[in-house]
N, C-alpha and C positions, 0 to 999 in steps of 0.2 A: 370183469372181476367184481364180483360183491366185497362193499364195504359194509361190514354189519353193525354201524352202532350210530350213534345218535350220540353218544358215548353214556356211561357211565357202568364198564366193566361189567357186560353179560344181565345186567339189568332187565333189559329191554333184547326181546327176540327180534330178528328185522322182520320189515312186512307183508315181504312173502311167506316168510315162514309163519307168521299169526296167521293170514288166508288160509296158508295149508293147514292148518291146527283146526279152520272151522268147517274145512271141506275137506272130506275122505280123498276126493276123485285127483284133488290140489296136491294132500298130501302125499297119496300116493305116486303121481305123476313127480313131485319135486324127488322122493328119496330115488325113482328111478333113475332119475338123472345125474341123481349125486352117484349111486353106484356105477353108472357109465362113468359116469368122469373119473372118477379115482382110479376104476379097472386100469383105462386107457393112461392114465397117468403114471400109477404106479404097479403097473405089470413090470417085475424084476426082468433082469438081460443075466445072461451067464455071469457067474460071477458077483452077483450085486447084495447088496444086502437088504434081508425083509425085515419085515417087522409084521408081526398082528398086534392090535391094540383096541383099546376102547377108549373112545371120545367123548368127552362130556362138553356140553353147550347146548346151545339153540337144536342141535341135531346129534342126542345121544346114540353110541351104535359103537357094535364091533365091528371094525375093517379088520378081514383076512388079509395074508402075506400078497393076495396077487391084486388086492385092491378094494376086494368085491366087499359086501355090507353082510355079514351072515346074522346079526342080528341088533332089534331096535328099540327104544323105548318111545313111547310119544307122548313124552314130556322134555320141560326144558330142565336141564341139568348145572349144576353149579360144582359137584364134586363128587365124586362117588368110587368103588373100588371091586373089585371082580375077587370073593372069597374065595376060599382052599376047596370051600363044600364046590364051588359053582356056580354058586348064590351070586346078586351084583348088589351092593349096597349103593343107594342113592342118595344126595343132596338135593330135592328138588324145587325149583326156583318157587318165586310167588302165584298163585293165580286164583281162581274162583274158588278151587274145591279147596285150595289151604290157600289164604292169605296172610299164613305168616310162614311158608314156606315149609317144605316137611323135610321127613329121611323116611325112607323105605330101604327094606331087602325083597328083594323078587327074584322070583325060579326065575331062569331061562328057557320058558318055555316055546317051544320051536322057534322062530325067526322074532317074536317081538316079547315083550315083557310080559310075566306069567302072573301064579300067586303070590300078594304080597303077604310074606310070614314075618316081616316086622314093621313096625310104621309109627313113627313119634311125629305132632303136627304142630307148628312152632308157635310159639306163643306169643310174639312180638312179630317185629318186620319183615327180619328174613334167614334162613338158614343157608350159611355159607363154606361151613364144615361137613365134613365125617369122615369116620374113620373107626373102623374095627381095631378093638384092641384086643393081647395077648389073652387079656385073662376073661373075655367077653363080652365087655364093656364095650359101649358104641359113644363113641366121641363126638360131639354136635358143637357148634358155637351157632348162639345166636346173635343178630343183629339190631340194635336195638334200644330203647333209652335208656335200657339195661344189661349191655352188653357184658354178654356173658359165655362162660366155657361149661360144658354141662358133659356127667357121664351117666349115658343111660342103664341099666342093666335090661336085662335080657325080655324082661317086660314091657318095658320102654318107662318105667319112671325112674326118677330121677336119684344116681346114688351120690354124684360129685357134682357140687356147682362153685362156680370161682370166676366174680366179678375182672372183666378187663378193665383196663384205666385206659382211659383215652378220651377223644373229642366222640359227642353226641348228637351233634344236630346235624349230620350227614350219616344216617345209617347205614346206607349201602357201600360209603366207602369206608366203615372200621376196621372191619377185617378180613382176611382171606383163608388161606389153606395151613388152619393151625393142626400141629402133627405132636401129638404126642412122645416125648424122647425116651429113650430105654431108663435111664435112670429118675423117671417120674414128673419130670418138668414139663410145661407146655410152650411149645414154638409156635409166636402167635405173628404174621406180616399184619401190619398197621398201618392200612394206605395212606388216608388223609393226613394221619399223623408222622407218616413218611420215618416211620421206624419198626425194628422186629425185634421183639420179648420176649425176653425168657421168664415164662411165668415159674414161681416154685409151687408145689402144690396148697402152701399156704398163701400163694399171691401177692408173694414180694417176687418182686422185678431182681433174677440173678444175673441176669446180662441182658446188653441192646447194643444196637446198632444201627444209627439214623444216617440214612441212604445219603447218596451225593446231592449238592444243590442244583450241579448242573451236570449233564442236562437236564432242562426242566420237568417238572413233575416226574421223577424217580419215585414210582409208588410202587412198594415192595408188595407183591401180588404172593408166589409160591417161595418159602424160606425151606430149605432144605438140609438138615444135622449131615453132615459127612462122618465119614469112620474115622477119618483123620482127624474130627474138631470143627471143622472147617466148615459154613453154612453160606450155602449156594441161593441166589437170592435174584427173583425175576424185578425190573424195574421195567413195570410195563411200558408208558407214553414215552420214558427217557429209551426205548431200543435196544436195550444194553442186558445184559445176564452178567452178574458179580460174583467171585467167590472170596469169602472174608475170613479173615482166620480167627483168634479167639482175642488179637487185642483189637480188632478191626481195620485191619489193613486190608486192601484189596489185592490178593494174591493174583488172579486171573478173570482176566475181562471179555466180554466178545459182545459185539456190535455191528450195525452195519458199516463201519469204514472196515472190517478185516473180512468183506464179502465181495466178489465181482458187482453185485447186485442185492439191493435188500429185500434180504428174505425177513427180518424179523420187522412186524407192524404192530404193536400192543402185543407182545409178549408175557402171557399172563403164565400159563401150568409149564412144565419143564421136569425132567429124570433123567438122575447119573446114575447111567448103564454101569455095570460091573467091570466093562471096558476102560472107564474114565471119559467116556464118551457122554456127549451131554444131548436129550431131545426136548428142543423146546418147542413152545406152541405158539402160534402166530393168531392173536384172536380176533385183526382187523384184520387178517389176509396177507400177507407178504405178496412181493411183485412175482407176476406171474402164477397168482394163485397158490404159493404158499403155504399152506396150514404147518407142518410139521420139517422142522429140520433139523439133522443131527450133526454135531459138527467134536472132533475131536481137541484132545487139548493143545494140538499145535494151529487151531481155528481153520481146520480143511471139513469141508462139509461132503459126507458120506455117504446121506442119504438125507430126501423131501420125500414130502408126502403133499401131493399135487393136484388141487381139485377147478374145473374152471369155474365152478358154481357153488354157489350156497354158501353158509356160514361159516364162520373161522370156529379154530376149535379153544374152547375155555381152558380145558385139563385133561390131560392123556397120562395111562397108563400103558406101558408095553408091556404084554401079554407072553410073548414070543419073540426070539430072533433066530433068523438063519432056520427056521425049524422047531427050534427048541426052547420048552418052555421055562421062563424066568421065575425066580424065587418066590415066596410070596413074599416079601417084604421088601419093596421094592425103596428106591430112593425118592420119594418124592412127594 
């Protein structure tokens, strides 16, 4: 089983996977691998539940229901989202060609990433958001001594920008998967600072919630608005996934002591299914190779997703279940 980090939360790709990044014959050979493993892993049995989805991390890609990799990007991913058009919108990590991290939208062209018809490249350290919104607007945060929340227009410059308040001299651990709320607020997780905000669009702070002390390092990685109020929240090092209600109370918990076995290892991205059903992401690997496990609100776990190789997954979207395709506006 690979353990992918060195740590510091999708940072750092591991060193196979950089090899593969500078050798075709590497790359090629590792995704093979990866789609054997997942086929054989997660090939449904009568009865079972599927899922298709898209993986963002060290190894961005769509897995079909039976396992298989139908399509890939080759780059490393930090967040991104699969449009109504088709389209995939990206977060993509740091590297040579953007050093301060970019966002793209790309066709899905055949099996791996096509033309890119949008592309904003970051102006500071790193880009750790996005997010299509309702009225066109493409939602970015940047990382940075100027951390910031930014709405592109369809251009790509810049129409909404709204400083975050938080600790500066660790950029990579400010923030994570800040989501836009129906009523105009911004939901922003604040690792280092070990709390999640509600920005208003003027940038006062209308609500927070500073995660538990212990277990240790409870950094809120994926904050997620429920329909009920209610905001669903990954603590990655701590193992745990919380749900908090509006004065912060922890309604509902799940961890590795209500599992046979620990599936959940740095649990960063995570989506509440329509079911109530929750899928989270395992982004140091759970036992057993791990990446994805879905576990109901009475904490029975339904369905993994089971690779014996290669990296853990950062943030997933589900695509599909059973067959059928999911809203676009998903939970998460």
């Amino acid at each position: 089983m690979m353990q992918p980090f060195n740590h510091t939360h999708g940072g750092d790709v591991t060193l196979a996977t950089k090899d593969a990044a500078m050798c075709p014959f590497l790359r090629g050979l590792l995704g093979s691998l990866l789609v054997v493993s997942a086929a054989l892993a997660a090939s449904p049995t009568d009865g079972a539940i599927t899922h298709r989805f898209i993986a963002f991390g060290s190894s961005t890609r769509i897995v079909e229901a039976d396992g298989t990799t139908s399509w890939t990007y080759p780059e490393s991913t930090r967040d991104g989202q699969v449009l109504q058009n088709g389209n995939i919108l990206l977060a993509l990590s740091k590297s040579e060609k953007y050093p301060g991290g970019a966002v793209v939208e790309v066709t899905p062209a055949g099996t791996t990433g096509g033309k890119i018809v949008f592309e904003f490249a970051g102006t500071q350290s790193e880009i750790n958001t996005v997010q299509r919104l309702e009225n066109g607007n493409t939602l970015v945060v940047e990382a940075g001594a100027r951390p910031r929340i930014l709405e592109l227009d369809r251009r790509g410059r810049i129409a909404i920008e709204l400083a975050l308040r938080g600790q500066t001299d660790n950029h990579h651990m400010q923030s994570r998967m800040t989501r836009k709320l129906a009523q105009g607020h911004y939901l922003v997780p604040q690792l280092l600072d070990r709390v999640v905000r509600q920005y208003t669009p003027k940038g006062d702070i209308a609500w927070e919630y500073k995660t538990p002390d212990e277990p240790k390092d409870a950094w809120p990685f994926t904050a997620i608005r429920l329909d009920n109020g209610n905001t669903l929240i990954t603590c990655t090092h701590a193992n745990m996934v919380i749900e908090v209600d509006a004065a912060g109370a922890i309604v509902w918990k799940v961890s590795n002591a209500d599992f046979e076995k620990p599936f959940l290892n740095d649990p960063c991205g995570a989506q509440r299914l329509a079911n109530g059903n929750t899928v989270i992401c395992s982004y140091a690997v759970g036992e057993g190779g791990t990446k994805l496990v879905e576990v109901t609100r009475e904490k029975k776990v339904v369905w993994t997703f089971v690779e014996s190789d290669g990296p853990g997954i950062h943030e997933v979207q589900i695509l599909a279940t059973d067959g059928v395709t999911l809203p676009e506006r998903p939970m998460r």
